[in-house]
C-alpha positions in Angstrom: 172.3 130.7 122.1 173.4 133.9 119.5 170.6 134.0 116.7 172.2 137.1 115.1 173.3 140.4 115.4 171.8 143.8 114.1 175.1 145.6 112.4 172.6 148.9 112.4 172.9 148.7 116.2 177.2 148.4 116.4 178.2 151.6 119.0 181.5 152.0 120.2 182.4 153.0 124.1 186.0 154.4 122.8 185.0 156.3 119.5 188.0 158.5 120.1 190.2 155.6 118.6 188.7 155.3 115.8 190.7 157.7 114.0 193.6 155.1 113.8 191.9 153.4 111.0 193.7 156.3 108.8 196.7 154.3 109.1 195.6 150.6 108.2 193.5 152.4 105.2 197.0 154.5 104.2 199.0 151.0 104.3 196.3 149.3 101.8 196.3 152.5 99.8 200.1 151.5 99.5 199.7 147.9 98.9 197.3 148.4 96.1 200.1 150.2 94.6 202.1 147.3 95.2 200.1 144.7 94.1 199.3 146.8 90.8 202.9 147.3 90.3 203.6 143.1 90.9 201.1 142.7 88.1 203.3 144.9 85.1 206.5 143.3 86.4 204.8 140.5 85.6 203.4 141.0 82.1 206.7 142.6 81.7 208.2 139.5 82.1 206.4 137.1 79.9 206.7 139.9 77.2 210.7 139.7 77.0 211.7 136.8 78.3 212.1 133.9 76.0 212.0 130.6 78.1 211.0 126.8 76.8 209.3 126.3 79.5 206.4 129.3 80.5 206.9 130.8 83.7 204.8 131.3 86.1 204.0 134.3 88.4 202.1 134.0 91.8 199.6 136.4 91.6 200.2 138.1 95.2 203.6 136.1 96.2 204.1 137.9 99.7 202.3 140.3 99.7 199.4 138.3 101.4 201.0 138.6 104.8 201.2 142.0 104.8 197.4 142.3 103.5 197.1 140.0 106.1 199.0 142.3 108.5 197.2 145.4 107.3 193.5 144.4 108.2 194.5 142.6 111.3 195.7 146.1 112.1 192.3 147.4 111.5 190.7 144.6 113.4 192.8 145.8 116.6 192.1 149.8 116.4 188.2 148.5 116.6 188.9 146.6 119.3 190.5 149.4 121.2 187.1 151.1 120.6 185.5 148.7 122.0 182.4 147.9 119.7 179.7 146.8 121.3 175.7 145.5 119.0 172.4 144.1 120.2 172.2 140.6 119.8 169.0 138.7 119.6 169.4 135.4 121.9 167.2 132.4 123.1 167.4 132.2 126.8 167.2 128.7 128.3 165.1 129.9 132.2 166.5 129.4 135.5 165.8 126.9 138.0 163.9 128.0 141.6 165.4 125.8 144.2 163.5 125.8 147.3 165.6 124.7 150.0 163.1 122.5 153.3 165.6 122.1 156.3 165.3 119.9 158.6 165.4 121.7 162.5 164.4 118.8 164.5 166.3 117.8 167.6 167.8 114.9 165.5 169.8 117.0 163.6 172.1 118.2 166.7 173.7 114.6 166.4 177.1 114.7 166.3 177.4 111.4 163.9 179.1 113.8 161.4 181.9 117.1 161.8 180.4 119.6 163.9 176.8 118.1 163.9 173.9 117.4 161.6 172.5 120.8 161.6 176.2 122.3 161.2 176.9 119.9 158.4 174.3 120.7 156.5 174.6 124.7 156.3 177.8 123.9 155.2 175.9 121.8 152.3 173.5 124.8 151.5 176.0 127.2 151.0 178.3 125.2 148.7 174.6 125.0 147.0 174.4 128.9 147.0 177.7 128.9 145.6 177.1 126.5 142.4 173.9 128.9 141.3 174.6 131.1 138.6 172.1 133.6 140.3 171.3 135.2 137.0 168.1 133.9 136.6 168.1 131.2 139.2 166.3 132.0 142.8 165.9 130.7 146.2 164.1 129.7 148.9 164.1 128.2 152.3 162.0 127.0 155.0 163.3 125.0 157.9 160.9 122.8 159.6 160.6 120.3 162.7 157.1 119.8 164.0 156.1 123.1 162.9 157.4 125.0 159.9 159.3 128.6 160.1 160.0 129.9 156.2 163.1 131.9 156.3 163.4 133.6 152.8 161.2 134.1 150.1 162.2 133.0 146.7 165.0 135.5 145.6 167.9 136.1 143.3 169.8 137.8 145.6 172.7 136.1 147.0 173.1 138.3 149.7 170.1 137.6 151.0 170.2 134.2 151.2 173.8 134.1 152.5 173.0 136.5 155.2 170.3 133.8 156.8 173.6 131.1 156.3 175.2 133.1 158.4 173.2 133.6 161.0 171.7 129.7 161.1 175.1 128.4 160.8 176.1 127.7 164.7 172.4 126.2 165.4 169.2 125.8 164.3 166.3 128.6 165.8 164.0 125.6 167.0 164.7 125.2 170.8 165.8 121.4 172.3 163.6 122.3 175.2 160.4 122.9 173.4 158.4 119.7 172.3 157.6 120.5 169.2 161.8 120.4 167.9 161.8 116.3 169.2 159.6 115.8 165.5 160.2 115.3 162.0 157.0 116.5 159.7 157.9 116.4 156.6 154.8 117.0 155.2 154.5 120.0 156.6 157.6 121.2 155.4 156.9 120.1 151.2 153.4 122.0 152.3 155.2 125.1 153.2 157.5 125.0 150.2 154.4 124.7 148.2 153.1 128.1 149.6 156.3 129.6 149.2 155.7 128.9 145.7 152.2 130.1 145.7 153.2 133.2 146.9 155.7 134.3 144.8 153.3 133.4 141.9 150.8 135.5 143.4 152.5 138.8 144.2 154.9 138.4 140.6 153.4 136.3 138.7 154.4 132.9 136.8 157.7 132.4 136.1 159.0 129.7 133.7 161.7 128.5 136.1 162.0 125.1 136.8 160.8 124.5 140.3 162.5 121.9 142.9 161.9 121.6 146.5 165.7 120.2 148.0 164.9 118.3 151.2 167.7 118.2 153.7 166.7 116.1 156.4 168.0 112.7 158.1 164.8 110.8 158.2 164.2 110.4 161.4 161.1 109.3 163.4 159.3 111.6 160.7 155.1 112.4 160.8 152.5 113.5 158.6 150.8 112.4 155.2 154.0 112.6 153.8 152.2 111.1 150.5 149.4 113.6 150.4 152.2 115.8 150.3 154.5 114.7 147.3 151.7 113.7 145.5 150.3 117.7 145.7 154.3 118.4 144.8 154.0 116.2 141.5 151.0 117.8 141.3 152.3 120.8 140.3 155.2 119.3 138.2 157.8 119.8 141.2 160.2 117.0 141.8 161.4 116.5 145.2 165.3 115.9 146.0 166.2 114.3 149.0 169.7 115.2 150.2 170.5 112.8 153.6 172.7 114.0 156.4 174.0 111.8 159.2 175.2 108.0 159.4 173.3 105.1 159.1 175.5 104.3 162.5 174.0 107.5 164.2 175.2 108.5 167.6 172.9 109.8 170.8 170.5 113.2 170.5 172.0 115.7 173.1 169.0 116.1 175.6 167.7 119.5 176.9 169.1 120.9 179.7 167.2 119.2 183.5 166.0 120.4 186.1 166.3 119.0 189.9 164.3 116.1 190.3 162.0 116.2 192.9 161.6 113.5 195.1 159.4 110.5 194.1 159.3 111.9 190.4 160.0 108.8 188.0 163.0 108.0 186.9 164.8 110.1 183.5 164.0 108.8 180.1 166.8 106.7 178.7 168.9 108.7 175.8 167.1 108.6 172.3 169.7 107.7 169.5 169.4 109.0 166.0 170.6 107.1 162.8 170.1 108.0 159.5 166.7 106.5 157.7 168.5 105.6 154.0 165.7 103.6 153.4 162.9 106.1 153.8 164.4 108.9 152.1 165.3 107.1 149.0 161.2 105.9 149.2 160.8 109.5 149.0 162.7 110.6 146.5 161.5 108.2 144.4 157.7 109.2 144.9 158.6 112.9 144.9 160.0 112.4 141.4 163.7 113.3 142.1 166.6 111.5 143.2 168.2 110.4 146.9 171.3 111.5 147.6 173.7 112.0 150.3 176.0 113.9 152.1 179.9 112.5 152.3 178.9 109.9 150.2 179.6 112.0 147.4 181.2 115.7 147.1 179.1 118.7 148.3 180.4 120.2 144.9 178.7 117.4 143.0 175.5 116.6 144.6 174.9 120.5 143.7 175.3 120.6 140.5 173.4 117.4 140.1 170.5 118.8 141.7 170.9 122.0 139.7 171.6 120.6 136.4 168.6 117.7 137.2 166.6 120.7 137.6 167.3 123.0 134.5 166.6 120.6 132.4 163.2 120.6 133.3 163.3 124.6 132.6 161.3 126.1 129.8 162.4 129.1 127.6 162.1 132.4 128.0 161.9 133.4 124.2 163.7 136.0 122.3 165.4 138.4 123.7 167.9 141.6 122.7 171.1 141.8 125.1 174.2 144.0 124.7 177.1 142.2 124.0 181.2 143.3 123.8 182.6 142.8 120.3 186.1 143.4 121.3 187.3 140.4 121.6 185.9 139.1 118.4 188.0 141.7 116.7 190.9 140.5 118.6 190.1 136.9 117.5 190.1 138.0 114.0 193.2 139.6 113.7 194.9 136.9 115.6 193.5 134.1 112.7 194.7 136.9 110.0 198.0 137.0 111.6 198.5 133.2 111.7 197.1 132.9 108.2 199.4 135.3 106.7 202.8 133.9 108.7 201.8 130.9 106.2 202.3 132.7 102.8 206.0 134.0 104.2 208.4 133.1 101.3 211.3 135.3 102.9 213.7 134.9 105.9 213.7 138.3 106.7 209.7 138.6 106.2 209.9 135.5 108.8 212.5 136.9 111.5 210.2 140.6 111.4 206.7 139.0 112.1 209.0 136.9 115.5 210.3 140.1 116.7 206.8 141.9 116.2 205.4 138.6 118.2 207.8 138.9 120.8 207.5 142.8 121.2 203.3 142.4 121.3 203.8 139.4 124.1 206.7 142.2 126.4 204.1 145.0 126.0 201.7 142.5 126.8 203.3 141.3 130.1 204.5 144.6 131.1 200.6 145.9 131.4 199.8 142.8 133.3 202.8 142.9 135.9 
């Protein structure tokens, strides 16, 4: 939001251009003229010309195109030299997202394209995408029934699409170990938490809105998950649950088995996963942020609602100078002086020369841009 600009602090990249203002400044020189010589015809005419009805004299008649003409001119040789001023602005913060994965073996279900896991990198990097990355950061931490934090909060997309990358094909937590066959959610909010923590403690605060973005399907999930969202509320941080999966489900693939030996009991039946809708929307709801869904809606839109759910909740980061281009408001004022002055054309021929000047400007135009 532009509070104002300091003219004392105008530069220009292109100064060498500048010296084209001689020719706009020579044209009004001659317009004067022409104006000044409009006005004694005029008087001239009232003087000696006997009418019963008084006549009247516009006072510029035409010649406000070409004044118009004339300072539009001089509006695009300071564009060409590209002005650019400090302007003092009030800058709305940006929004740390911290993103808690779900790893568990429920998320190698194949209830959606690819699976769970697969599904659901696709999710977070449509996510990535929808950031503005100015001011906005990111985390992630991916957790089964351990935790393993993957990248720190930063605003540095690289970063955080180099981890996509390399999580895409399958999560790090191993089928074969026991602790992927678990869902602690708790744990993961708790690690989020310390993610948080962490960054406050080596940078200090930052007014970016804060919001943990659970990805998970709900299933057979431990922990205080309570304790949890109410230390996340706590600290004014809203929890948005994003589901993954079908409420249909389909079988978790099983770890690979070795030869049974003889008298050992009989294999385990087959778990089957389905998605919990009902438990996630409970915590959403506690956690202070909403439940949504993946396939339900678009990837594209459940982002920005997350993101835009979150900034709102951002607080300001004052007053602050920034460099801006004032090019194209120099463009934007000659354009608005050439279409005012097309309307004080009284002439044909004044008419047919701005249409050929119009068409020449759009062929130079396109020619540059081929």
């Amino acid at each position: 939001m532009i509070k104002g600009i300091d003219i004392n602090t105008v530069r220009f990249a292109e100064p060498q251009f500048l010296w084209l203002l001689v020719v706009p400044a020579g044209l009004l020189l001659v317009w004067i003229w022409q104006f000044g010589a409009r006005r004694r015809d005029a008087r001239r005419f009232r003087q000696h010309r006997r009418l019963p009805v008084r006549e009247r004299f516009p006072i510029f008649g035409g010649l406000v195109f070409w004044l118009c003409v004339i300072v539009a001119s001089a509006f695009a040789v300071l564009a060409l030299s590209r002005p650019t001023a400090t302007v003092s602005v009030v800058r709305t913060a940006g929004v740390d997202l911290v993103i808690l994965q779900d790893g568990s073996a429920s998320m190698r279900t194949k209830d959606v394209p690819g699976d769970r896991w697969q599904r659901s990198m696709k999710f977070l990097r449509t996510l990535g995408e929808s950031l503005a990355w100015r001011d906005d950061r990111i985390a992630m931490a991916l957790f089964a029934h351990i935790a393993a934090p993957q990248v720190r909060l930063t605003k540095d997309p690289n970063t955080f699409f180099f981890f996509l990358d390399h999580l895409s094909r399958e999560s790090p937590f191993r089928i074969e170990d026991d602790t992927t066959w678990d869902t602690n959610i708790e744990l993961g909010i708790a690690w989020g938490l310390r993610l948080i923590e962490k960054d406050e403690e080596i940078y200090g605060r930052n007014p970016n809105a804060k919001a943990f973005v659970l990805v998970t399907d709900g299933q057979a999930w431990t922990g205080e998950v309570a304790n949890a969202l109410r230390a996340s509320r706590g600290k004014d941080i809203p929890v948005f649950v994003v589901g993954v999966g079908t409420t249909v489900g389909g079988i978790i693939p099983e770890p690979p088995k070795k030869a049974a030996a003889i008298g050992s009991p009989p294999p385990e039946p087959s778990i089957r996963s389905s998605l919990d809708r009902g438990s996630l929307g409970t915590i959403a709801n506690a956690g202070g942020g909403r439940y949504l869904e993946l396939d339900r809606e678009g990837d594209r839109e459940i982002a920005n609602r997350i993101i835009d759910d979150a900034r709102r909740r951002a607080g300001s980061r004052g007053l602050q100078e920034e460099h801006e281009d004032l090019y194209w408001r120099c463009l934007a004022a000659a354009a608005v002086l050439l279409g005012a002055g097309v309307m004080f054309l009284q002439e044909r021929v004044e008419l047919l020369l701005q249409t050929a000047g119009a068409a020449a400007a759009l062929a130079v135009v396109w020619m540059l841009t081929r």
